[in-house]
N, C-alpha and C positions, 0 to 999 in steps of 0.2 A: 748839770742835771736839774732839773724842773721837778719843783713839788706837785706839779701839775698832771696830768693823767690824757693821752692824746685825745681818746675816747669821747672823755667827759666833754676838753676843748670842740671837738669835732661837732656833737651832738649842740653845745652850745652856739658855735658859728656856722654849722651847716644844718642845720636839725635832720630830720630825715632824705638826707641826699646821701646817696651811696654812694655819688662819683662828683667828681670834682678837678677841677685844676688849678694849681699854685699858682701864684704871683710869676715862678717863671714859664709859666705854661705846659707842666708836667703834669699826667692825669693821678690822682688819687684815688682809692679807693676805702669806703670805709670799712669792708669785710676785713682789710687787711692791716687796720690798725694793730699792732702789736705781733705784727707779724714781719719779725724784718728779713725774711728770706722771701716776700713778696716783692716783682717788682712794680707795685704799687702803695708801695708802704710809706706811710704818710710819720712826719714826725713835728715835736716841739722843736722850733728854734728862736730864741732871742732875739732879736732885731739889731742891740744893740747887746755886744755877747757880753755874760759876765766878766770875763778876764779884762774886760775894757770898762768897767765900771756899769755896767747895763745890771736891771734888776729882774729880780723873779715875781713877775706881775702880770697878768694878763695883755696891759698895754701895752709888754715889751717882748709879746708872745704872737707868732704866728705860725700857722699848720703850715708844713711843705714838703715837698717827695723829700725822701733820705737823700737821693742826691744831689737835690738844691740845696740841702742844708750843707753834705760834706762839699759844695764845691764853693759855698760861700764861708766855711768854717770862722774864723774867728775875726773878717773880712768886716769895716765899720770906719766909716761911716758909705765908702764905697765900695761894691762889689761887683762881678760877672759870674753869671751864670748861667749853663742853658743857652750858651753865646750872646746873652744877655745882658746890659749892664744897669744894674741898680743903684740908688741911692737912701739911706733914711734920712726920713725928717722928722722932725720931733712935733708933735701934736703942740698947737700954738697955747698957752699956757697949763702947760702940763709938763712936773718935769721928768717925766717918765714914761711918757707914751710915745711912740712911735710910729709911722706909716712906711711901708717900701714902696716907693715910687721906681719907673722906670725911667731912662735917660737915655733909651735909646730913639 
């Protein structure tokens, strides 16, 4: 769980964009933040999840459909999704920031 708020995230990296698409090419919506019976419901996931050592920080934080997130759940430093296959990298001197890159 993120002390983080999607909303806030959202409005920070998307400013007034209502729609949008994840890194794995799922469309989001921003009406539907907080709304997880939408299926466009956008959520917080770690990059590099905590139960792996990953932290609670914006750099280790990205918006992406609910089912990007459950289909790469706790998945690090490779994962598929969205028939997709990703990788993170770690932002070059930073030790806690993060990019997903794709590898397909």
């Amino acid at each position: 769980m993120s002390k983080y708020r999607t909303i806030d995230v959202w409005n920070k990296v998307y400013g007034k964009q209502e729609n949008v698409y994840d890194y794995a090419g799922r469309l989001m919506k921003k009406s539907a933040c907080g709304n997880p019976d939408s299926a466009y419901h956008p959520t917080l996931d770690h990059i590099r999840p905590l139960s792996a050592g990953g932290c609670d920080v914006p750099e280790n934080i990205v918006i992406c459909h609910r089912d990007t997130n459950e289909e790469k759940a706790d998945s690090f430093p490779h994962w598929k999704t969205n028939g997709k296959r990703f990788r993170a990298e770690r932002v070059k001197g930073r030790r806690t920031a993060y990019t997903v890159v794709s590898i397909d």
